[in-house]
C-alpha positions in Angstrom: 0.0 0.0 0.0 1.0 3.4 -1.0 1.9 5.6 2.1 0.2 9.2 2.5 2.5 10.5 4.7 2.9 13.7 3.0 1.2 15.7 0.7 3.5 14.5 -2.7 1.0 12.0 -2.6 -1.6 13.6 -3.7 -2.0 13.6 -7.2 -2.0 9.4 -6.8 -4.4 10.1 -4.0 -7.0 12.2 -6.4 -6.2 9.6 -9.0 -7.3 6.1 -6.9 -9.4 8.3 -4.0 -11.9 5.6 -3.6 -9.8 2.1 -4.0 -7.5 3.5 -1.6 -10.3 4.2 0.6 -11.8 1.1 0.7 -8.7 -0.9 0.8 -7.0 1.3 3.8 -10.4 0.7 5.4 -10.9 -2.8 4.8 -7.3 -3.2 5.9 -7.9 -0.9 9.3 -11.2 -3.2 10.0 -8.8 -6.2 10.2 -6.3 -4.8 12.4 -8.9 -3.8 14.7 -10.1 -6.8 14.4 -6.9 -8.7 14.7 -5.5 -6.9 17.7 -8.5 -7.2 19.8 -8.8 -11.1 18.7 -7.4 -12.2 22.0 -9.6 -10.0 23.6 -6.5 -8.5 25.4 -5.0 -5.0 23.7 -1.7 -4.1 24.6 0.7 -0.9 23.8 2.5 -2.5 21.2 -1.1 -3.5 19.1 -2.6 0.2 20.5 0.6 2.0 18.3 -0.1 0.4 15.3 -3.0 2.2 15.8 -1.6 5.1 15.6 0.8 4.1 13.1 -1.9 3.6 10.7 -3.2 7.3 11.3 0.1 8.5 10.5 0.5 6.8 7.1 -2.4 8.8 6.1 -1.5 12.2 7.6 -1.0 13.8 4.2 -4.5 13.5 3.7 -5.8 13.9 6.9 -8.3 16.8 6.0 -9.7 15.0 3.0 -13.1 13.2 4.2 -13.9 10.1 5.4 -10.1 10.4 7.0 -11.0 13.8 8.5 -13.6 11.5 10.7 -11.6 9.0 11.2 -8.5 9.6 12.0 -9.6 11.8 15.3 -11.6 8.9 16.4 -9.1 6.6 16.5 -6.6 9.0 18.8 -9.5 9.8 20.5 -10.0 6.3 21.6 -6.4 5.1 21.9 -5.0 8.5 23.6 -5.3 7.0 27.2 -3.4 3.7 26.0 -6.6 1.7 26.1 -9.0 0.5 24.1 -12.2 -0.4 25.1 -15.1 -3.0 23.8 -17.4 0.5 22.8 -14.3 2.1 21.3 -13.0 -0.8 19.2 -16.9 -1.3 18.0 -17.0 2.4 17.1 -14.2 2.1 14.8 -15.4 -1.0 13.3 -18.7 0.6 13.0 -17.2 3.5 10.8 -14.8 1.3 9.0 -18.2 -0.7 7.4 -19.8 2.4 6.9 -17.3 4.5 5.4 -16.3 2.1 2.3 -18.3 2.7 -1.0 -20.3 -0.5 -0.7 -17.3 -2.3 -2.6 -17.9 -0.5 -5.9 -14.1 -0.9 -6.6 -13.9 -4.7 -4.8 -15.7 -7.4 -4.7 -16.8 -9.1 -1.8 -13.9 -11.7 -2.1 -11.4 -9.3 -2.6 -12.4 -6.7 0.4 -12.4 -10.0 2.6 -8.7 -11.0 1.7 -7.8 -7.2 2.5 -9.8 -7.1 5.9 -7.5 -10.8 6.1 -4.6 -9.6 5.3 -5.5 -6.8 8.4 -6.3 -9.4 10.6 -2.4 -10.9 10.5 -1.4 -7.6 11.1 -3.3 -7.4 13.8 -2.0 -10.4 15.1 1.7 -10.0 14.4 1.8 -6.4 15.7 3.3 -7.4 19.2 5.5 -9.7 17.7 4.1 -12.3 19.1 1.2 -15.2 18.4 -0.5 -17.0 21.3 -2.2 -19.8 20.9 -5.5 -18.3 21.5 -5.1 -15.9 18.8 -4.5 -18.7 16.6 -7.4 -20.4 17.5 -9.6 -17.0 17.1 -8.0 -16.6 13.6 -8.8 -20.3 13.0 -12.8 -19.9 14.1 -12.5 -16.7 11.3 -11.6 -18.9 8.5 -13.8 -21.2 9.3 -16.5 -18.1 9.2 -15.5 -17.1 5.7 -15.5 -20.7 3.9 -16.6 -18.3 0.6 -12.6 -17.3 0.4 -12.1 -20.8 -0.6 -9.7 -20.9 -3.4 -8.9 -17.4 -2.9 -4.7 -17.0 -2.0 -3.7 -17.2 0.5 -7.4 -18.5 2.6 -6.6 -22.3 2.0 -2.6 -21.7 2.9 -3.3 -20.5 6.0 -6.3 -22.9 7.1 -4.0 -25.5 6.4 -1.2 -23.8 8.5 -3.2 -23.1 11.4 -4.7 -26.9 11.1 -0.8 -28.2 10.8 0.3 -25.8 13.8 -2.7 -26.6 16.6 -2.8 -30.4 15.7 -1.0 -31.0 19.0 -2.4 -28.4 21.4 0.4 -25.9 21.6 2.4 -23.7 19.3 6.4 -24.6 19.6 9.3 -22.4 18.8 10.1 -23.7 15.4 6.5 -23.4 14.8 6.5 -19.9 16.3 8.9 -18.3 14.1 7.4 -20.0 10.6 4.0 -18.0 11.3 5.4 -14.9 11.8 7.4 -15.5 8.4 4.4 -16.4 7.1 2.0 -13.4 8.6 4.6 -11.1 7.6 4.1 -11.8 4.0 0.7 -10.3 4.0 1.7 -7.4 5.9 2.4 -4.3 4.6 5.6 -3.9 7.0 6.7 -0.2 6.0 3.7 1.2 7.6 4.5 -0.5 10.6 6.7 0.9 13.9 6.1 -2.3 15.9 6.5 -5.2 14.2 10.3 -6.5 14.0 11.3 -6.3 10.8 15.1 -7.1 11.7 13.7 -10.1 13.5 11.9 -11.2 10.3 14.5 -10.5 7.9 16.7 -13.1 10.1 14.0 -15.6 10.2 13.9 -15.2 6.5 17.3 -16.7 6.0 16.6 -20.0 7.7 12.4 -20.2 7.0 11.2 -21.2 3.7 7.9 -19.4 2.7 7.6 -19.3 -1.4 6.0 -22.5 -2.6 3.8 -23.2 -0.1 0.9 -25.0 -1.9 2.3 -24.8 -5.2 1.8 -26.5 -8.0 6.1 -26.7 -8.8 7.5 -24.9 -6.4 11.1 -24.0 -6.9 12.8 -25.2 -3.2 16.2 -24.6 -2.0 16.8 -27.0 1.0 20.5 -26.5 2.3 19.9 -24.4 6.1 16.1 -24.5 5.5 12.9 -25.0 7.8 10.5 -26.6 6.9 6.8 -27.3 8.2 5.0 -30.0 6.6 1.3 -28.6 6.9 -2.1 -30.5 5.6 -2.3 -34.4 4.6 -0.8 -35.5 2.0 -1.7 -39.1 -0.1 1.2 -39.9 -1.7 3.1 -40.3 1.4 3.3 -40.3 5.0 5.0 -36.7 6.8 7.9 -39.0 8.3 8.5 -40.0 4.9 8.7 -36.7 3.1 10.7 -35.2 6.3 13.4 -38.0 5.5 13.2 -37.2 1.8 13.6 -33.7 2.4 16.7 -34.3 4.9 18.3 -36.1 2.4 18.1 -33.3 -0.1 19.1 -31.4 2.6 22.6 -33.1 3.4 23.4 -35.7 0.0 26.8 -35.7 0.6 26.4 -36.8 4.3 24.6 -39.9 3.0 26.4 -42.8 0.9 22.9 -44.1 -0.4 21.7 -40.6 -1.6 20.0 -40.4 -5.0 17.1 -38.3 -6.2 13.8 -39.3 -4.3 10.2 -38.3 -5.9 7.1 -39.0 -3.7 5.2 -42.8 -3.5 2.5 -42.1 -7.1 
């Protein structure tokens, strides 16, 4: 998303006035939404808040964001959100778009997801219940079905909660993962150092893929969904000996059970 933090923006702004509007609104809806999901806000998720505000303070005059904007400092300006004030915001978000004349219904759902990992990943961390709140979401918008990246990340979160708890390993992959959808220049709170580390060691392009293109040397992976060509213990030892070949004697190009 373009930033409006200043007023060289503006021509681009009078150009795309109402997609921006009701993408940066769709997009604020799910952070809301996402922050709150635990139903626990801290100062960390409350700044993104503000954060938001400020990537449109070049425009800040210009109506529906002359509303808006006040309202959320308003609300946040204490460091706490309440029930009333996160409904208030939600309230306007619905009923400031232009009844998706520029996106569909499919579209302004993947945006208002894409908020909702923001949301999430703002204090750099994802509990468990947040997961599972995300998870009971999906499960509310089955009409995103075939819709990127809806089915990747029901089949994460499946993968991830199968035992009960959300490791370290496991940890780290989702916030790679989040962070894909996020658009991380507007952020102040999310660690984008921290990511860019995780990035050397986590694998995220190829995930569902038809062919993906996979480097395994120093990779993570996490094996997510069933597969029923072969068991996961199987592809995690074909994938370790891609991984190390020259550390086995017997290795030779392995393809999956047909």
């Amino acid at each position: 998303m373009k930033s409006f933090s200043n007023l060289d923006d503006m021509s681009y702004y009078n150009y795309s006035f109402k997609s921006i509007l009701d993408k940066s609104l769709h997009t604020l809806e799910g952070i809301v939404k996402g922050i709150a999901i635990d139903g626990k806000i801290n100062k960390k998720e409350i700044e993104e808040l503000n954060s938001w505000c400020n990537d449109y303070v070049g425009i800040s005059s210009r109506s529906p964001f002359n509303e808006l904007i006040p309202l959320i400092r308003d609300s946040i300006s204490d460091q706490i959100l309440t029930q009333d004030e996160i409904n208030n915001i939600l309230w306007a978000c619905k009923n400031l778009t232009t009844s998706n004349l520029y996106y569909d219904v499919i579209t302004a759902d993947i945006q208002r997801l894409h908020g909702i990992l923001h949301g999430i990943l703002a204090d750099n961390k994802i509990e468990e219940l947040e997961l599972r709140q995300l998870s009971h979401w999906v499960a509310e918008n089955i009409h995103l079905r075939g819709s990127y990246p809806y089915d990747e990340i029901d089949s994460v979160i499946t993968s991830v909660l199968q035992d009960g708890k959300i490791d370290q390993q496991e940890h780290d992959f989702l916030k790679v993962f989040f962070s894909e959808f996020v658009n991380l220049p507007t952020s102040t709170k999310i660690d984008q150092k921290e990511l860019e580390r995780l990035k050397k060691s986590i694998t995220i392009p190829g995930i569902c893929a038809v062919c993906p293109e996979i480097e395994f040397k120093n990779k993570v992976f996490c094996f997510t969904g069933v597969s029923t060509r072969a068991k996961r213990s199987d592809i995690a030892k074909i994938i370790q000996e891609c991984q190390w070949p020259f550390e086995n004697p017997h290795f030779w190009p392995r393809k999956l059970p047909m």
